[in-house]
C-alpha positions in Angstrom: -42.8 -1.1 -42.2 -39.9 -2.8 -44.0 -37.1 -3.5 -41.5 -32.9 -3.0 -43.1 -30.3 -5.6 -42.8 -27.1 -4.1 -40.6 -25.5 -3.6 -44.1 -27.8 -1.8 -45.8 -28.5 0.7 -42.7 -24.6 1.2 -43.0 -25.0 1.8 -46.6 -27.8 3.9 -46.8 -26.1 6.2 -44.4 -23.2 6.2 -45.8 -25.0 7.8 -49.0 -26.7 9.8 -47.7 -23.5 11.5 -45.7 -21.7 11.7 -49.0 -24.7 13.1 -50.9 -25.3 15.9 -48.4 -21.6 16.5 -48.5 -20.4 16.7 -52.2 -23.8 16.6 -54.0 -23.1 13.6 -56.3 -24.4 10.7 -57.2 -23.0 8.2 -54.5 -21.2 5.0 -56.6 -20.7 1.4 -55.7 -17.0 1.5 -55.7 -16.9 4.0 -52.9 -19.2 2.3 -51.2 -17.4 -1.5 -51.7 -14.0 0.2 -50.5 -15.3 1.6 -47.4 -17.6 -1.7 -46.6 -15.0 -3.9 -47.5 -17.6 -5.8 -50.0 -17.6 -6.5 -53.7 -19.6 -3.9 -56.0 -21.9 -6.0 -57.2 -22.9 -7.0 -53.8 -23.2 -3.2 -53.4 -24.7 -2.9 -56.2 -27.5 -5.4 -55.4 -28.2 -4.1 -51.7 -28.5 -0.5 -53.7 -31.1 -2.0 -56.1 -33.0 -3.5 -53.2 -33.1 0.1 -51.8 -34.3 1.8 -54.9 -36.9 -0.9 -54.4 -37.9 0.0 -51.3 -37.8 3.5 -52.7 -35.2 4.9 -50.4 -32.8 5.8 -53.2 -33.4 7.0 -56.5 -31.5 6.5 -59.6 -29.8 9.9 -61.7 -29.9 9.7 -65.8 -26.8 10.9 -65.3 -24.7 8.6 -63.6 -25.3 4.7 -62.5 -24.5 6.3 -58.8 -27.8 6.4 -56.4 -29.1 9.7 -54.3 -31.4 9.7 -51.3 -35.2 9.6 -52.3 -37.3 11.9 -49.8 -38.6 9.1 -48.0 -34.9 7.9 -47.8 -34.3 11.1 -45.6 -37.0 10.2 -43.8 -35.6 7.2 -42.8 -32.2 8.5 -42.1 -33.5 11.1 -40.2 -35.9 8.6 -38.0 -33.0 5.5 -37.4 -30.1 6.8 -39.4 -29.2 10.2 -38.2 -26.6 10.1 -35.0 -26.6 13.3 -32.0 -23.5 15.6 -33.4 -21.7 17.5 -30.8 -20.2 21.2 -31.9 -17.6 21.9 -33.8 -14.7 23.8 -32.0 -15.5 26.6 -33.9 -19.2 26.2 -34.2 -19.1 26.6 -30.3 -16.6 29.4 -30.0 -18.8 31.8 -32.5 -21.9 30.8 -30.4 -20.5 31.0 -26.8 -18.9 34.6 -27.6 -22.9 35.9 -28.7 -24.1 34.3 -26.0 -21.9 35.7 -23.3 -22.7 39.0 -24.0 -25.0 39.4 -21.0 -26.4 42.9 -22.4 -28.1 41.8 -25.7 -31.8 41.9 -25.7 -33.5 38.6 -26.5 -34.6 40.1 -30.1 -30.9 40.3 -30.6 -29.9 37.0 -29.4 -32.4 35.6 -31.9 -31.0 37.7 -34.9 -27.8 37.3 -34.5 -28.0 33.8 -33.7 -29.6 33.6 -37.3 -26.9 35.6 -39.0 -24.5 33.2 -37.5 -26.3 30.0 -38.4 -26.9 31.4 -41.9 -22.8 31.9 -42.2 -22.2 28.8 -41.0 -24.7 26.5 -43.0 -25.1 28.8 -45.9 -28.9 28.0 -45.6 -31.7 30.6 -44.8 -32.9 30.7 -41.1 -36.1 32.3 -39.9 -37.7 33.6 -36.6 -41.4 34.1 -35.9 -41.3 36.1 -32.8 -45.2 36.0 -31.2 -47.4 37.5 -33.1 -47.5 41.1 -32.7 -51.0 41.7 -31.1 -49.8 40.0 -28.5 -46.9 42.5 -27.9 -48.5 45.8 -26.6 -46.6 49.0 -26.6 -44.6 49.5 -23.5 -42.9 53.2 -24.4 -41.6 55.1 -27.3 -38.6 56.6 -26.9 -36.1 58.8 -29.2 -32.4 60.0 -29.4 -31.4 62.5 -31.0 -28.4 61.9 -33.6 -27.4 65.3 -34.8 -29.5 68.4 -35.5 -32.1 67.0 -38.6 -31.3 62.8 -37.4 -32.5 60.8 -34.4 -33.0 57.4 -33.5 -37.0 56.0 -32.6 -37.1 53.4 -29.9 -40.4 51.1 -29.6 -40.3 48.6 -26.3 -42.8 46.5 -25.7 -44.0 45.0 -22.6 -42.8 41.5 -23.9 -39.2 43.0 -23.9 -39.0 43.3 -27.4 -37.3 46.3 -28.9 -37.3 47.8 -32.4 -35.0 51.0 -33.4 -35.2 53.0 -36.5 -33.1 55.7 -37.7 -35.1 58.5 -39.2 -34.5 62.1 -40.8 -36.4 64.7 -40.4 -35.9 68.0 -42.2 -36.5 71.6 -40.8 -38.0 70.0 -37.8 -37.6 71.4 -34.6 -36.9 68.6 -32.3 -39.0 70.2 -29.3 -41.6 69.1 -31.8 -40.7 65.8 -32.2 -41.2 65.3 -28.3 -43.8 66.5 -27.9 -45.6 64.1 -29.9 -43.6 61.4 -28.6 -45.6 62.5 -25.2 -48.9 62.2 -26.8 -48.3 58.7 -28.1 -47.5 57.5 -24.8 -49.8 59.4 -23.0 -52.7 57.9 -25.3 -51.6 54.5 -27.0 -49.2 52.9 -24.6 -50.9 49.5 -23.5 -52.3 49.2 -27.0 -51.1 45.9 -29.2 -48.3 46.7 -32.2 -50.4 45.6 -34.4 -53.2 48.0 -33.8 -51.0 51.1 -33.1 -50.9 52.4 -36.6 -54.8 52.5 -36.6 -55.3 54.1 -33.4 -52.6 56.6 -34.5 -55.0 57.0 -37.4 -58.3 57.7 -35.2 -57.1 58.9 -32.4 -53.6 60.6 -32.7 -54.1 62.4 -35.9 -57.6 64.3 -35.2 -55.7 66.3 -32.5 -52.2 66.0 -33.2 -52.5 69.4 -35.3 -53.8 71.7 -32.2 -50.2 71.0 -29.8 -47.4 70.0 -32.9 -46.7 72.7 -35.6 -45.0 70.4 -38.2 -47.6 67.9 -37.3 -48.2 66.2 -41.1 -44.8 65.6 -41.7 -44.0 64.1 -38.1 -47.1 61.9 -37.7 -46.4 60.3 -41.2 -42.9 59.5 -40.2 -44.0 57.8 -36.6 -47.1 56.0 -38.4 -44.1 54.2 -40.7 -42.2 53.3 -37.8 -45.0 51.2 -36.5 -46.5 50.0 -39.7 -42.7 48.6 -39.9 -42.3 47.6 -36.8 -45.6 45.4 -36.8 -44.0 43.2 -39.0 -41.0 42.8 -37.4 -42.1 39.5 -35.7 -40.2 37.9 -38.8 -37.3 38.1 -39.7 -35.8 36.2 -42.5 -31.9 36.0 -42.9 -29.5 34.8 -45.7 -32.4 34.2 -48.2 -30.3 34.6 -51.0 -28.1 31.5 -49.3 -30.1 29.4 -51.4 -29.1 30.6 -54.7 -25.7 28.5 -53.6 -27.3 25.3 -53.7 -26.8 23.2 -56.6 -30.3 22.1 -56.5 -31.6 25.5 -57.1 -29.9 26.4 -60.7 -33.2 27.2 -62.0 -34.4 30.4 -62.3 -38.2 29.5 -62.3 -37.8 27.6 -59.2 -35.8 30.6 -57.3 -38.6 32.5 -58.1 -41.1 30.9 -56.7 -39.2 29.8 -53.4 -38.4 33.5 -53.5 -42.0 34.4 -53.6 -42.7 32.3 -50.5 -40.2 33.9 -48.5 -41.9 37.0 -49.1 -45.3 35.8 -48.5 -46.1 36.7 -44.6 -49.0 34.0 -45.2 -46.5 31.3 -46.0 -44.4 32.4 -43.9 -46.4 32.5 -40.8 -47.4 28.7 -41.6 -43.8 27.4 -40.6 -44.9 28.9 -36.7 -44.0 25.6 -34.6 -45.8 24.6 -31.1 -44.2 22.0 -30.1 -40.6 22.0 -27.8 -38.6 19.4 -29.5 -36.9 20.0 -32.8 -38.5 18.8 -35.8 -37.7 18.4 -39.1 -40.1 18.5 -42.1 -38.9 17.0 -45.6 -40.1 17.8 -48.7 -43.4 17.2 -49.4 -44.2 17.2 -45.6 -43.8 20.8 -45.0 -46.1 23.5 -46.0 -43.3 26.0 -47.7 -41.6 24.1 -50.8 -41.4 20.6 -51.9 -37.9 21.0 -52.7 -36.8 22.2 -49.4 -36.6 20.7 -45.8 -37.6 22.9 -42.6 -36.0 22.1 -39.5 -37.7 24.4 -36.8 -38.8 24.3 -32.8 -40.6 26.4 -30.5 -38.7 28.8 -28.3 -40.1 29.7 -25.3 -39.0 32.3 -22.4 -41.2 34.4 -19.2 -40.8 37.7 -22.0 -41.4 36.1 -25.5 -42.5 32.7 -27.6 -41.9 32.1 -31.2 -40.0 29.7 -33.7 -36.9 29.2 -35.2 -36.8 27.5 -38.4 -33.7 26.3 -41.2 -34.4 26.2 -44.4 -32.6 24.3 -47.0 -31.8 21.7 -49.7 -33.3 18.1 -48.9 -29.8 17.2 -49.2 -29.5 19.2 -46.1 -26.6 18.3 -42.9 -29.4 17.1 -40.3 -27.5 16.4 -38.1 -25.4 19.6 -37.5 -28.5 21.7 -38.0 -30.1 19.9 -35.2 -27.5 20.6 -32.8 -26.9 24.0 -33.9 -30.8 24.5 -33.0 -30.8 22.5 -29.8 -27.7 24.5 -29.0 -29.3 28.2 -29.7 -32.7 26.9 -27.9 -31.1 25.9 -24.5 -29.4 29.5 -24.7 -32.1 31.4 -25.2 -34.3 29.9 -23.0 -31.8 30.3 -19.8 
């Protein structure tokens, strides 16, 4: 392993902080200003870099950008601990004050708000959904044709879903309600629409008139709701990135997103935050994944960034570290 003089660990990061914040080719001159050296010393330590493959040269401009194994590098020695921004931690401490939010909300929101903040796309894997077992179906009635479905599961995880129902009578709709928790509560998510299937629909017909058009719309619910242990927000975040101006390579990122497979392989064991560049995660090449492992007595899962290589590490990180030790109180 190649070990940096003082001067080029000062000017490696200092490249890589600019790159990541205007998205340029990083000059000499900006560089010899701020280190208080001659360019062509700068431009010498920079070639010895490029050498070392930590920077890489643009046909565009004689300035240098951050090679993927030059992230790595800033990430490993480089990267310093970043506290929050004043208003980072006001948007944060106001979600996370609100002592009645269930845990699924904590997690989405704390997405929607990391997605608005970063303009990257951020991802929860909840645990897997056979491992959450039906606790009780409930439903509240909106107006007379309208009511809202209501899926808890003994991990504390809960799911709603409006749904419409024409000439229905909603006596109807309870009593089926009854027979699914009467006969499937106990039974993993994941399984529920299958045991509805064998079990729910041979008798449904002898105690629910309307019984077709009901049992189809509760079988949806869960088929839905068994997916819902991902939940992907600000995909289209991406499409702001410089980095992503081509349409071929949208599409195929975009295609990953919606590939539960892929998706699934970002899951993350281990407690600490790590981050996975390029090459080294399992998603995209042209991405990097920052994710951990969340972990309370009710639920496990991950929560993963997803961005541009040229990506700001270190506010991620303590974004993530921040929403982790929140969630996990």
């Amino acid at each position: 392993m190649f070990v940096l003089s003082n001067r080029q660990n000062a000017l490696l990061k200092m490249i890589v902080e600019e790159y990541i914040k205007l998205a340029k080719p990083v000059g000499s001159k900006l560089i010899a200003k701020r280190l208080k050296c001659s360019s062509a010393t700068v431009r010498n330590e920079m070639a010895e870099l490029e050498a070392l493959e930590l920077l890489e040269k643009t046909h565009t401009s004689s300035g240098r950008i951050p090679s993927e194994k030059g992230y790595r590098y800033y990430v490993d020695h480089l990267m310093e601990a970043k506290e929050l921004n004043g208003e980072d931690m006001l948007k944060l401490q106001i979600l996370f004050s609100n002592q009645k939010l269930a845990l699924s909300d904590y997690l989405n929101k704390s997405l929607q708000l990391i997605s608005e903040m970063t303009n990257y796309t951020s991802i929860v894997l909840g645990k897997a959904s056979h491992e959450n077992k039906l606790k009780e179906i409930t439903t509240i009635p909106i107006d007379d044709t309208s009511i809202v479905v209501v899926v808890v599961t003994d991990k504390g995880f809960v799911e709603h879903k409006n749904v419409t129902f024409e000439k229905v009578d909603m006596s109807e709709i309870k009593k089926t309600v009854a027979l699914i928790n009467d006969l499937i509560v106990g039974t993993p998510i994941d399984e529920v629409s299958s045991k509805l299937e064998f079990e729910i629909k041979p008798i449904i017909g002898r105690y629910v008139k309307e019984h077709e058009i009901i049992y189809n719309t509760f079988y949806e619910v869960f088929k839905d709701f068994s997916k819902k242990n991902v939940n992907i927000v600000g995909k289209n975040n991406i499409l702001e990135q410089p980095e992503f101006n081509n349409i071929e390579k949208i599409k195929d990122l975009f295609a990953k997103f919606d590939d539960q497979t892929m998706i699934q392989s970002i899951e993350e064991n281990g407690q600490d935050i790590h981050i996975y560049i390029g090459k080294e995660n399992k998603l995209d090449e042209d991405v990097t994944v920052i994710k951990t492992n969340y972990k309370t007595e009710k639920d496990e899962g991950t929560i993963a960034i997803v961005g541009p290589k040229r990506m700001d590490y270190e506010r991620v990180v303590t974004l993530l570290e921040f929403i982790k030790e929140n969630i996990e109180k």
